[in-house]
N, CA, C, O and CB atoms as a CASP TS submission, in Angstrom:
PFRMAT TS
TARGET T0000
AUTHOR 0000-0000-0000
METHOD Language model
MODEL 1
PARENT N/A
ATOM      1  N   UNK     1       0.843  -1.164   0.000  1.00  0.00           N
ATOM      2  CA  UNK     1       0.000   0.000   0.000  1.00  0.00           C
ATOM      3  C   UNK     1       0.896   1.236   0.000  1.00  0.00           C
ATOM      4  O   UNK     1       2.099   1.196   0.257  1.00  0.00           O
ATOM      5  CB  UNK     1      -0.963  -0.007   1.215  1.00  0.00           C
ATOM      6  N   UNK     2       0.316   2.170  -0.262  1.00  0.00           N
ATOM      7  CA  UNK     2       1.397   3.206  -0.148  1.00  0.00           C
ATOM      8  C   UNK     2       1.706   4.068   1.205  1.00  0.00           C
ATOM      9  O   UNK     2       0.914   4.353   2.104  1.00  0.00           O
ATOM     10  CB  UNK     2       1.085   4.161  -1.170  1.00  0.00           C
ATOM     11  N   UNK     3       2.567   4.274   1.131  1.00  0.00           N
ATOM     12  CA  UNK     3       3.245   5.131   2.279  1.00  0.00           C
ATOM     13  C   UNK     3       2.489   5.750   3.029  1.00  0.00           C
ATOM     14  O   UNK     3       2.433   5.347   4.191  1.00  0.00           O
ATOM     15  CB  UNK     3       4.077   6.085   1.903  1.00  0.00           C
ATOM     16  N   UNK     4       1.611   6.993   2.612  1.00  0.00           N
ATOM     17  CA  UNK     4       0.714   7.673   3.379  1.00  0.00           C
ATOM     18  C   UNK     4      -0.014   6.820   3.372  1.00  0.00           C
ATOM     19  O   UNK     4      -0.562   7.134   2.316  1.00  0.00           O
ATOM     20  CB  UNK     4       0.220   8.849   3.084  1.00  0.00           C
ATOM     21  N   UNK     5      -0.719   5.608   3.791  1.00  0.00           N
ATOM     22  CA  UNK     5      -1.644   4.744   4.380  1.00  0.00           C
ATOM     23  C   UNK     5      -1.690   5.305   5.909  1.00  0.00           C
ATOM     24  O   UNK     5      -2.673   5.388   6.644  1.00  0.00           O
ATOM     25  CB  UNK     5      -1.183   3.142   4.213  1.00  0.00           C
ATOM     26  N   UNK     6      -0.503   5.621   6.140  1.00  0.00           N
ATOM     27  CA  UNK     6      -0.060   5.852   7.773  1.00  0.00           C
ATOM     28  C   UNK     6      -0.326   7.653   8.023  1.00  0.00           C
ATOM     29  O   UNK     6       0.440   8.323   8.716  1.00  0.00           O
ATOM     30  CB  UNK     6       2.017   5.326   8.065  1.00  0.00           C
ATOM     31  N   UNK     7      -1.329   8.129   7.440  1.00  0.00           N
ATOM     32  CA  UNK     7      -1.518   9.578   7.738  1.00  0.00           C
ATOM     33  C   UNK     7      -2.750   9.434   8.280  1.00  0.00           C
ATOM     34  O   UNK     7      -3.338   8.353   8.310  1.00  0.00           O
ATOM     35  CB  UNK     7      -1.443  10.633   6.558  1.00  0.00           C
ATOM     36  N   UNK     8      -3.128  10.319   8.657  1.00  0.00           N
ATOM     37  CA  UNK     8      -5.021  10.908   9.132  1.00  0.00           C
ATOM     38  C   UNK     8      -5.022  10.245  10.879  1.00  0.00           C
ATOM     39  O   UNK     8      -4.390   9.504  11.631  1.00  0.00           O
ATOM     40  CB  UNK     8      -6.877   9.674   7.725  1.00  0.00           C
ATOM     41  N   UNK     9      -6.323  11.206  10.810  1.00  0.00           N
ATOM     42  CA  UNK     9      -6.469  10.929  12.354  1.00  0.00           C
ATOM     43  C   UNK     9      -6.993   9.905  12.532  1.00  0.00           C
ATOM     44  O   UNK     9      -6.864   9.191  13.526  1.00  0.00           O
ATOM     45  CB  UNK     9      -7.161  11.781  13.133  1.00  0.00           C
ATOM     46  N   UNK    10      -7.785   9.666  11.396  1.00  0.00           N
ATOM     47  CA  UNK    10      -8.985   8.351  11.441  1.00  0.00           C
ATOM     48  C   UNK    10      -7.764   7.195  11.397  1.00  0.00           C
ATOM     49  O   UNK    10      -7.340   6.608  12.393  1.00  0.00           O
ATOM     50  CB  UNK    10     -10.391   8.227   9.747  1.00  0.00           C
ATOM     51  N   UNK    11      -7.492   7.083  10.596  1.00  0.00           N
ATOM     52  CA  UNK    11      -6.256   6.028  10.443  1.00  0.00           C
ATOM     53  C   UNK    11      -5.224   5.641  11.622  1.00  0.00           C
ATOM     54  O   UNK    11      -4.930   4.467  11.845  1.00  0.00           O
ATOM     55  CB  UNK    11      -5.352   6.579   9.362  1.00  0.00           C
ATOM     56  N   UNK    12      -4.634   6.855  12.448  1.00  0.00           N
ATOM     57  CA  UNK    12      -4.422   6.960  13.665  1.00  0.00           C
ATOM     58  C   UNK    12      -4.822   6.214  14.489  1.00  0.00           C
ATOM     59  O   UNK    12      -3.944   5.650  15.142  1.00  0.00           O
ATOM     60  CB  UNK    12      -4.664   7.808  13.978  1.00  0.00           C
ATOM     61  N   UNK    13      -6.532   5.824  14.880  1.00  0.00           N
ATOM     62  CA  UNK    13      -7.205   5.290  15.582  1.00  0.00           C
ATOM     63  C   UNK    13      -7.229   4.121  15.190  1.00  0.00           C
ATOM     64  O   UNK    13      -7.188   3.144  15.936  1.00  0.00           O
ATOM     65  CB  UNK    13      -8.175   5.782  15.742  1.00  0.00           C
ATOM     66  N   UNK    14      -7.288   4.097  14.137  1.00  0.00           N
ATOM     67  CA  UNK    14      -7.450   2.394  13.417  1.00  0.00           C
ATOM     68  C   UNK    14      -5.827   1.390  13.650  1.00  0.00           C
ATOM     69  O   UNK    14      -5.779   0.172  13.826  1.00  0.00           O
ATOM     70  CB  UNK    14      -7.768   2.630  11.176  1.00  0.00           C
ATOM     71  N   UNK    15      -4.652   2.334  13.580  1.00  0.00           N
ATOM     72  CA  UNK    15      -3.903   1.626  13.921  1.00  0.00           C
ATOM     73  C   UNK    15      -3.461   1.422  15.905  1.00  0.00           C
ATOM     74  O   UNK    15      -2.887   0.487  16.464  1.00  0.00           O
ATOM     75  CB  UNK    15      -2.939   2.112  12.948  1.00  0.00           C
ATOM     76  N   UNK    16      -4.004   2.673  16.467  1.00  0.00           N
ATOM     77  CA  UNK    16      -3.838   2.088  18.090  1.00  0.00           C
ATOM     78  C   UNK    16      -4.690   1.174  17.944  1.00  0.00           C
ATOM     79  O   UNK    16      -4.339   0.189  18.593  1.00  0.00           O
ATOM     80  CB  UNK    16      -4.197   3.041  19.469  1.00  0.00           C
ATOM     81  N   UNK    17      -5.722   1.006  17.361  1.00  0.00           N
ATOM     82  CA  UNK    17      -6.883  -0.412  18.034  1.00  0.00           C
ATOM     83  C   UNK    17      -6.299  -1.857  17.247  1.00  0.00           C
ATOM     84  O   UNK    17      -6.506  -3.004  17.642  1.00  0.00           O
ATOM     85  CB  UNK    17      -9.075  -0.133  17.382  1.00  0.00           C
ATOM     86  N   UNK    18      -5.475  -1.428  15.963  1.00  0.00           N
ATOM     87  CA  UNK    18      -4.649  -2.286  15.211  1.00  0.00           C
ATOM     88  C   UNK    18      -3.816  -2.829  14.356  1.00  0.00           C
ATOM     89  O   UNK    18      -3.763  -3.435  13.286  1.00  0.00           O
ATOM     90  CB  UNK    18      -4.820  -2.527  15.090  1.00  0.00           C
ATOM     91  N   UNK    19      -2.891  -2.196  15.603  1.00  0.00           N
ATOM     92  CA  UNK    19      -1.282  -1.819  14.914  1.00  0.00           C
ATOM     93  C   UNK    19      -0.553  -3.078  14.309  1.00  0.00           C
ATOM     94  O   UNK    19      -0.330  -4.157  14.857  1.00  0.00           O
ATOM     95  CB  UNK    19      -0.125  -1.199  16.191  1.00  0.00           C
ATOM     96  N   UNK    20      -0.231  -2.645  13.000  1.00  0.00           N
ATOM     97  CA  UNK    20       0.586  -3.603  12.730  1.00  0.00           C
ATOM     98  C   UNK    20       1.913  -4.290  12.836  1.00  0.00           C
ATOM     99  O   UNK    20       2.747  -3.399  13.002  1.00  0.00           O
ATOM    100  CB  UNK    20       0.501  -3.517  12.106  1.00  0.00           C
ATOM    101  N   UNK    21       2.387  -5.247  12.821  1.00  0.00           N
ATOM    102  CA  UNK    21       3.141  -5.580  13.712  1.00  0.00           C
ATOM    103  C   UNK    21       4.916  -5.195  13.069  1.00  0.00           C
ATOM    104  O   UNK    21       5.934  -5.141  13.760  1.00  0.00           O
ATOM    105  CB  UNK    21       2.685  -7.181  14.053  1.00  0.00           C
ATOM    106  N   UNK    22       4.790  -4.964  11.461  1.00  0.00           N
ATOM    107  CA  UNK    22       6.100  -4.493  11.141  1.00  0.00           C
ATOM    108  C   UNK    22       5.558  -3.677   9.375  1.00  0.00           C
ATOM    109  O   UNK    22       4.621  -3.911   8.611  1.00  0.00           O
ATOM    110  CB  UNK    22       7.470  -6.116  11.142  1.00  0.00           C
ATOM    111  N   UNK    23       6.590  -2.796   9.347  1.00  0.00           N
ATOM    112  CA  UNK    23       6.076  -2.172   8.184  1.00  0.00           C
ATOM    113  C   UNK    23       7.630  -2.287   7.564  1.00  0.00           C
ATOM    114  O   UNK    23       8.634  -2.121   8.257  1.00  0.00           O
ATOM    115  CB  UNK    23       5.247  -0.517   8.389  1.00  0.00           C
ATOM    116  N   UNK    24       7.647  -2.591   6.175  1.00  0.00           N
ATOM    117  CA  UNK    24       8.884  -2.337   5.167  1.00  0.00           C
ATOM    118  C   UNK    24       8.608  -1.502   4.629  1.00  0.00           C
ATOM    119  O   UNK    24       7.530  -1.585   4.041  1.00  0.00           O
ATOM    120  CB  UNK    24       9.325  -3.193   4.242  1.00  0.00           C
ATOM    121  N   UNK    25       9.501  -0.046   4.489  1.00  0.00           N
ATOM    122  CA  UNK    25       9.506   0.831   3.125  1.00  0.00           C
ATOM    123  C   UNK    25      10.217   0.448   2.144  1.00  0.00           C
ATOM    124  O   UNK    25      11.379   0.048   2.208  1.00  0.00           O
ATOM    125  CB  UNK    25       9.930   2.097   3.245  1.00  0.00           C
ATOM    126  N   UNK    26       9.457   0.570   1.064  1.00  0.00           N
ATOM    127  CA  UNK    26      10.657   0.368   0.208  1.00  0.00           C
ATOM    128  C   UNK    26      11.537   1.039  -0.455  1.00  0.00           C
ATOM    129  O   UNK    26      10.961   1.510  -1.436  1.00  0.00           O
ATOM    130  CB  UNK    26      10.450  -0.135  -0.492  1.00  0.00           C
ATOM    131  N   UNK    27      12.414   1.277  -0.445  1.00  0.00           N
ATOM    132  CA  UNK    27      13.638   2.351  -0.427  1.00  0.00           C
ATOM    133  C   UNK    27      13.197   3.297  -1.845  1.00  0.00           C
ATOM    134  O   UNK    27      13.028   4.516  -1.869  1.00  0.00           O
ATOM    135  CB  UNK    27      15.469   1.443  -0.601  1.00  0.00           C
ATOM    136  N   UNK    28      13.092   2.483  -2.809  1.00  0.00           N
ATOM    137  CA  UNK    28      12.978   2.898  -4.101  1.00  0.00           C
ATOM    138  C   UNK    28      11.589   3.299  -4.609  1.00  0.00           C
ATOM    139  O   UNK    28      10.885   2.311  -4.815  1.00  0.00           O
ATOM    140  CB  UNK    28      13.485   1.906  -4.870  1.00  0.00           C
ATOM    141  N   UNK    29      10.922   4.625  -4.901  1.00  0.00           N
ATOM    142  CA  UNK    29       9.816   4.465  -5.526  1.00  0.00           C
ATOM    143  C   UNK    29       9.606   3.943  -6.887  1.00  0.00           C
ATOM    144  O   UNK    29      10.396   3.660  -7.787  1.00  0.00           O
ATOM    145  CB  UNK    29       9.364   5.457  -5.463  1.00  0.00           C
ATOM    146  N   UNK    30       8.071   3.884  -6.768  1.00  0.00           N
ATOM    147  CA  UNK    30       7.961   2.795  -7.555  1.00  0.00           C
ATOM    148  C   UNK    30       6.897   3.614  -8.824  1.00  0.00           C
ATOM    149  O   UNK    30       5.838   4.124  -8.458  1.00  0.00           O
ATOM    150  CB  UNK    30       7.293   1.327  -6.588  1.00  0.00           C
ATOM    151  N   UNK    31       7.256   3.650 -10.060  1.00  0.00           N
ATOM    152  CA  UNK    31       6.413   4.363 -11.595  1.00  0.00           C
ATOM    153  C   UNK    31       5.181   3.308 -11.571  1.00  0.00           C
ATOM    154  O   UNK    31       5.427   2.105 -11.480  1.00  0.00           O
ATOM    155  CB  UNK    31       7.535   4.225 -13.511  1.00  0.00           C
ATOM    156  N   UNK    32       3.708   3.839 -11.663  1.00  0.00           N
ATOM    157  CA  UNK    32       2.835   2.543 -11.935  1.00  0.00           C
ATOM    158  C   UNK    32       2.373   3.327 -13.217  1.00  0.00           C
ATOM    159  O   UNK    32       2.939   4.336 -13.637  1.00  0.00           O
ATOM    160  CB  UNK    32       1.497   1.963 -10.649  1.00  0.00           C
ATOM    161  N   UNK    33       1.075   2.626 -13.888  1.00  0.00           N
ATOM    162  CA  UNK    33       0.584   3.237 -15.558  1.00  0.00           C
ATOM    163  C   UNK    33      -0.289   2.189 -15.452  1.00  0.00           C
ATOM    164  O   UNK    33      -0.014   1.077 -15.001  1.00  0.00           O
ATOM    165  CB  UNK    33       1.760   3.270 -17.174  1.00  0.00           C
ATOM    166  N   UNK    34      -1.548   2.629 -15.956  1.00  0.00           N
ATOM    167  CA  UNK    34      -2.558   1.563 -15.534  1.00  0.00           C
ATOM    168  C   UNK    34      -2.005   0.570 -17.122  1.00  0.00           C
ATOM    169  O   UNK    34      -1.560   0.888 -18.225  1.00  0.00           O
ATOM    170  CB  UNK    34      -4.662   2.294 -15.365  1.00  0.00           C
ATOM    171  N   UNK    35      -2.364  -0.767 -16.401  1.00  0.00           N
ATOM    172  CA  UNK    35      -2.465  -1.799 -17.556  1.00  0.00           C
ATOM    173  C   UNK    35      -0.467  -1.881 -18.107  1.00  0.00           C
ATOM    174  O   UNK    35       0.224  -2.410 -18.978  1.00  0.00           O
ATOM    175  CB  UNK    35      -3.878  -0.965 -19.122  1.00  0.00           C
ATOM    176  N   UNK    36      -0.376  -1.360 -17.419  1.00  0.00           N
ATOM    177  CA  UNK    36       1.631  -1.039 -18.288  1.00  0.00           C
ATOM    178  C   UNK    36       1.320  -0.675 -19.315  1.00  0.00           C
ATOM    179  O   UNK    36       1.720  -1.436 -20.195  1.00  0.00           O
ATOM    180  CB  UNK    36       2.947  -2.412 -18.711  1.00  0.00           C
ATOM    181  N   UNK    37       0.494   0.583 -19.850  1.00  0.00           N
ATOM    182  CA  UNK    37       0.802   1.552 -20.163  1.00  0.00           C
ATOM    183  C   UNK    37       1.779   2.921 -20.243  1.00  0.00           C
ATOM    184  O   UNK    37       1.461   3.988 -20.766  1.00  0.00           O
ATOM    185  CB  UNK    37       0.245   1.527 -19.993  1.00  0.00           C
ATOM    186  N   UNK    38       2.741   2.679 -19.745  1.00  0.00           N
ATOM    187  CA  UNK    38       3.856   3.945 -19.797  1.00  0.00           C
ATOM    188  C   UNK    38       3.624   4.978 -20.470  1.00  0.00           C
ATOM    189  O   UNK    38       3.241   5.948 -19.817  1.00  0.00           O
ATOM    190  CB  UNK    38       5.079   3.663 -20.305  1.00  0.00           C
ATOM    191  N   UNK    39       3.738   5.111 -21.680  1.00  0.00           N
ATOM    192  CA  UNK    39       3.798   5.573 -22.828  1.00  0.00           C
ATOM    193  C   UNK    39       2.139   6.660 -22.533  1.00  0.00           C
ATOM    194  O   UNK    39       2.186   7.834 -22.899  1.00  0.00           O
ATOM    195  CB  UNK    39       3.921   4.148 -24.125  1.00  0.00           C
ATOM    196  N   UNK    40       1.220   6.282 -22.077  1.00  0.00           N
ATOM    197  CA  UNK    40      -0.018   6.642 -22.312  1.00  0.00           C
ATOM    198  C   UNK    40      -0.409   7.500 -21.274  1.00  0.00           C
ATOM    199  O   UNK    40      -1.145   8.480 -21.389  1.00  0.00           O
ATOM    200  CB  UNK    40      -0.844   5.580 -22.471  1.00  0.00           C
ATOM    201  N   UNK    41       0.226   6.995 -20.056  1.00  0.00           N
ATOM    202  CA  UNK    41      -0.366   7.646 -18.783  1.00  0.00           C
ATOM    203  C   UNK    41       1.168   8.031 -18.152  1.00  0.00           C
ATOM    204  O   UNK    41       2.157   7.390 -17.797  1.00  0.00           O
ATOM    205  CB  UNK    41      -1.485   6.453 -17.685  1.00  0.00           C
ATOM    206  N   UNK    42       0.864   9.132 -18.211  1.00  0.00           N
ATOM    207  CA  UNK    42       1.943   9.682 -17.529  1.00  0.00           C
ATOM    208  C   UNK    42       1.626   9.922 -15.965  1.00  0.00           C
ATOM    209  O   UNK    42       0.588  10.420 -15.530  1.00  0.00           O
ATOM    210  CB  UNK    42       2.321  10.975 -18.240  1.00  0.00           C
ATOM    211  N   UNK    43       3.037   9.339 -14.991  1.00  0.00           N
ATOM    212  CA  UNK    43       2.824   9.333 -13.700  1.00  0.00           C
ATOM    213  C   UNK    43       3.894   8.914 -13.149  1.00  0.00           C
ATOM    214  O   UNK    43       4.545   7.924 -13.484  1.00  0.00           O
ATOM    215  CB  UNK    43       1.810   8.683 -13.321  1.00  0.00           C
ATOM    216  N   UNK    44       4.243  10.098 -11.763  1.00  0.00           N
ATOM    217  CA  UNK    44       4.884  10.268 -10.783  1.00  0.00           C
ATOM    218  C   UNK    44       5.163   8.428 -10.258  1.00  0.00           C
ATOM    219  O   UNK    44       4.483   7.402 -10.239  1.00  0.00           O
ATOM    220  CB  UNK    44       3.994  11.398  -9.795  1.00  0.00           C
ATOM    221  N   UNK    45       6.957   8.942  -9.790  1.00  0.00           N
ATOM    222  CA  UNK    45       6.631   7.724  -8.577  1.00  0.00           C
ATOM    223  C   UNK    45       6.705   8.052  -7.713  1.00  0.00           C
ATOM    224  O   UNK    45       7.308   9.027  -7.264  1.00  0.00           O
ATOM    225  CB  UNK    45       7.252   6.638  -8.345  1.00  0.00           C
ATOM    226  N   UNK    46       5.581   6.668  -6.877  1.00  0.00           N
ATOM    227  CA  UNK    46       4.906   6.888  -5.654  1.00  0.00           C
ATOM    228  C   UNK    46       5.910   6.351  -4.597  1.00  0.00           C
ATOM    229  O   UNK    46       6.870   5.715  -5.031  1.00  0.00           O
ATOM    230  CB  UNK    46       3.460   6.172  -5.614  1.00  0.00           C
ATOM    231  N   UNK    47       5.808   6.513  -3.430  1.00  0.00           N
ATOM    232  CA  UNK    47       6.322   5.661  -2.336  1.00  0.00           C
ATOM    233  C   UNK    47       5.080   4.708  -1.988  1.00  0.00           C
ATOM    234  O   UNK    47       3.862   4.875  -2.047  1.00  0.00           O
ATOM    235  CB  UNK    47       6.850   6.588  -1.001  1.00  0.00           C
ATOM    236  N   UNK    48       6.080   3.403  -1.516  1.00  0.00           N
ATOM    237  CA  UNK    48       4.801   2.323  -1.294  1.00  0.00           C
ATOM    238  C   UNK    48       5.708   1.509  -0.042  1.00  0.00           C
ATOM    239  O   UNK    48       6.934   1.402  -0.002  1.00  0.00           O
ATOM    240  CB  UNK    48       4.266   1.100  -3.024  1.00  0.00           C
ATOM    241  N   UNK    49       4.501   0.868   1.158  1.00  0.00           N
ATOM    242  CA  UNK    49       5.094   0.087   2.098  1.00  0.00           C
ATOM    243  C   UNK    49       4.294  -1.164   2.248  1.00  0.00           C
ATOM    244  O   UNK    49       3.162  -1.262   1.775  1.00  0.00           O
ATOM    245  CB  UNK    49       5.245   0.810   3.346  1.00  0.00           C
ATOM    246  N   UNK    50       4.923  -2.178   2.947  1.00  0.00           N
ATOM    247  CA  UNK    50       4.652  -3.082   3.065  1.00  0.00           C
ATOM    248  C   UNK    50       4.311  -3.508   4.423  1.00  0.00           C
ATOM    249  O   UNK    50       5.143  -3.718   5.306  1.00  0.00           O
ATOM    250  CB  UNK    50       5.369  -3.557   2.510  1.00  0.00           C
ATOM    251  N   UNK    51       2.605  -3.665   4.583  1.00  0.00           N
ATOM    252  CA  UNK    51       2.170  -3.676   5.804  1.00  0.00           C
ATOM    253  C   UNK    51       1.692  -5.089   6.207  1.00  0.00           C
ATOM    254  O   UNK    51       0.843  -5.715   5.573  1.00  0.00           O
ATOM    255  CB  UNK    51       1.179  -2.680   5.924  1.00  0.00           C
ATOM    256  N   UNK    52       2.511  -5.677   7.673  1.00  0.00           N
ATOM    257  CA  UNK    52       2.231  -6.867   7.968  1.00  0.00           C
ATOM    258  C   UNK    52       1.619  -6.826   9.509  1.00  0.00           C
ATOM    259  O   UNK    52       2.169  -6.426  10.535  1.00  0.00           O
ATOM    260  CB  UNK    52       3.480  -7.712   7.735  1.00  0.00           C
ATOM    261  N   UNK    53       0.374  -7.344   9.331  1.00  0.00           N
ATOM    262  CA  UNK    53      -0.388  -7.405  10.949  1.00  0.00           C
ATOM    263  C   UNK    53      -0.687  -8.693  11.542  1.00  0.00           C
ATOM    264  O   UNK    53      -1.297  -9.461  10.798  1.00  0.00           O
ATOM    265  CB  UNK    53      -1.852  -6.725  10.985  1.00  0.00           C
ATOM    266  N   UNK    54      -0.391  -9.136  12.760  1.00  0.00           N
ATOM    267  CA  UNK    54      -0.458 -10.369  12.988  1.00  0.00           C
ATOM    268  C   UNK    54      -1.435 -10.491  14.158  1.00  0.00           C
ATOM    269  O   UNK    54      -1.197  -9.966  15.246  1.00  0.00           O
ATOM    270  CB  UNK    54       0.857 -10.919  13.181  1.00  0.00           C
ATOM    271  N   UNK    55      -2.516 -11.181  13.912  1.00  0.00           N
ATOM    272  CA  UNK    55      -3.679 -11.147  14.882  1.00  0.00           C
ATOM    273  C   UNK    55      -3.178 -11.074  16.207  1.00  0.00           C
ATOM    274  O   UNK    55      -2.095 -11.625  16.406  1.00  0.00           O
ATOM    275  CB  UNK    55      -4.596 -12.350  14.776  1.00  0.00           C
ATOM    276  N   UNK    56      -3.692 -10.557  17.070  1.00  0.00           N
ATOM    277  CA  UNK    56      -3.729 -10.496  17.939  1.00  0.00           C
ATOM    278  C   UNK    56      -2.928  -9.320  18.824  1.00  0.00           C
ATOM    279  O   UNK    56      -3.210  -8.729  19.866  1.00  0.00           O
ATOM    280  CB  UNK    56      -3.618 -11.523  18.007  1.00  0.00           C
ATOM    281  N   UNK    57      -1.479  -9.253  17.648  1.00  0.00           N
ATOM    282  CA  UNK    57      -0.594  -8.498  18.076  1.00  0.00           C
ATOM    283  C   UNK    57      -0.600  -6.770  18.883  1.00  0.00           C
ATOM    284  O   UNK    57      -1.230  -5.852  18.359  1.00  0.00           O
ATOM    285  CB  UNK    57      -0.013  -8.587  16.989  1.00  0.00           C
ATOM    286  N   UNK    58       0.046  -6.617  19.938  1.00  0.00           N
ATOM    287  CA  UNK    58      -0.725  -4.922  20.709  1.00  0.00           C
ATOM    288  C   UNK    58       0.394  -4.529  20.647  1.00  0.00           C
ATOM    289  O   UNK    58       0.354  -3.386  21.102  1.00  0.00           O
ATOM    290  CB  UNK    58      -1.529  -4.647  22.462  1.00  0.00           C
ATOM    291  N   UNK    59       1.748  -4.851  20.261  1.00  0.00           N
ATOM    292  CA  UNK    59       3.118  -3.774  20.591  1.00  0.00           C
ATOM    293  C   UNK    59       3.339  -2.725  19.335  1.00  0.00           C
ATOM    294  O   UNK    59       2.707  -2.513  18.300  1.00  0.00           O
ATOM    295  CB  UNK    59       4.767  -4.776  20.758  1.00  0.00           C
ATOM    296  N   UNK    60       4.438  -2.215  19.867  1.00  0.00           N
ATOM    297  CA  UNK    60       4.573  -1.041  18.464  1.00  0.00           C
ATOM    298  C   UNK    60       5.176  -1.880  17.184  1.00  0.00           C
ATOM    299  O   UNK    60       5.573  -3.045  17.148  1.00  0.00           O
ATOM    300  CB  UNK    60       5.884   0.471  18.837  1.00  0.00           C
ATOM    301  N   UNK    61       5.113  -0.945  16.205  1.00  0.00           N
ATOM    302  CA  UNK    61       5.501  -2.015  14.815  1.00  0.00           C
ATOM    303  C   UNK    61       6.757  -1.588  14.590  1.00  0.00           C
ATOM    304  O   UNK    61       7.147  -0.472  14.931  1.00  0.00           O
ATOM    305  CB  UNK    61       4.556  -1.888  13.268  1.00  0.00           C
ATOM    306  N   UNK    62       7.402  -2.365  14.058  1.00  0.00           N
ATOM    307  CA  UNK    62       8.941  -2.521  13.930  1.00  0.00           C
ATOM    308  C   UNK    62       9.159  -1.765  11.774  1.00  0.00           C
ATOM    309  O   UNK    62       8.530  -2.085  10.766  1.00  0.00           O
ATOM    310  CB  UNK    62       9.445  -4.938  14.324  1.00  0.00           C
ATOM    311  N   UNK    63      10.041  -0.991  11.928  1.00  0.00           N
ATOM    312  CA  UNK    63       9.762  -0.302  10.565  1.00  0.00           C
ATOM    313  C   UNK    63      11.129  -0.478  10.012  1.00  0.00           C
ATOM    314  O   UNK    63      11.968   0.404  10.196  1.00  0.00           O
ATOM    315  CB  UNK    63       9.225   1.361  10.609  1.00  0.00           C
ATOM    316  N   UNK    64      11.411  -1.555   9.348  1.00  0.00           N
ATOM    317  CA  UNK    64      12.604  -1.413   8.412  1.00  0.00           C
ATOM    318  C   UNK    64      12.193  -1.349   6.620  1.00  0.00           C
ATOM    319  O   UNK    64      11.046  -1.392   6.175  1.00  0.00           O
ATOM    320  CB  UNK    64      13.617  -2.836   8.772  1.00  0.00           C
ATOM    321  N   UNK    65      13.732  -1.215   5.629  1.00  0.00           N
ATOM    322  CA  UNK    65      13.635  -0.734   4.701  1.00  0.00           C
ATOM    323  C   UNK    65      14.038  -1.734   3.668  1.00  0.00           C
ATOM    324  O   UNK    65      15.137  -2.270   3.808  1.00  0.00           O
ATOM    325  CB  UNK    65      14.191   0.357   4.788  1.00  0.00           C
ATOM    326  N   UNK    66      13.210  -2.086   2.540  1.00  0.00           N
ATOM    327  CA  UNK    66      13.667  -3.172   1.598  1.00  0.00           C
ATOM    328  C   UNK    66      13.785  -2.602   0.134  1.00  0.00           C
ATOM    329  O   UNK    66      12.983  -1.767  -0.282  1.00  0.00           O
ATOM    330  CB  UNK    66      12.623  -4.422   1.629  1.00  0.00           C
ATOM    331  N   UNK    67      14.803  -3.082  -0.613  1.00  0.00           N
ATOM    332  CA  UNK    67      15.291  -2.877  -1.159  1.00  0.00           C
ATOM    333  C   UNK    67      16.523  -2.136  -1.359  1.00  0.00           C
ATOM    334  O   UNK    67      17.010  -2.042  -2.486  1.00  0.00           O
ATOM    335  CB  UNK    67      14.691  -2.826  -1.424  1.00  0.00           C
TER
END
């Protein structure tokens, strides 16, 4: 998902009631184009992370970087 997943207040709340348990950024942004289109749709790259929640889990989430 992307990076700002982790903004807003609402979102805020959603992660104290269910925080996930580790997040990867990934170092490198990433160009998308619907369909791999390039050529057609022109567009920014985004930052995107990788969010892992493990039932039950209540501690803080551990945030390292891949790639």
């Amino acid at each position: 998902m992307k990076l700002t997943f982790l903004e807003g207040q609402k979102r805020k709340q959603f992660f104290l009631k269910y925080p996930p348990k580790r997040i990867y950024v990934f170092s490198k942004r990433i160009t998308c184009a619907m369909n791999g289109e390039f050529e057609e749709y022109s567009s920014s790259a985004i930052a995107y992370a990788w969010y892992i929640w493990e039932k039950g889990y209540k501690g803080k989430p551990t945030i390292d970087w891949i790639n």
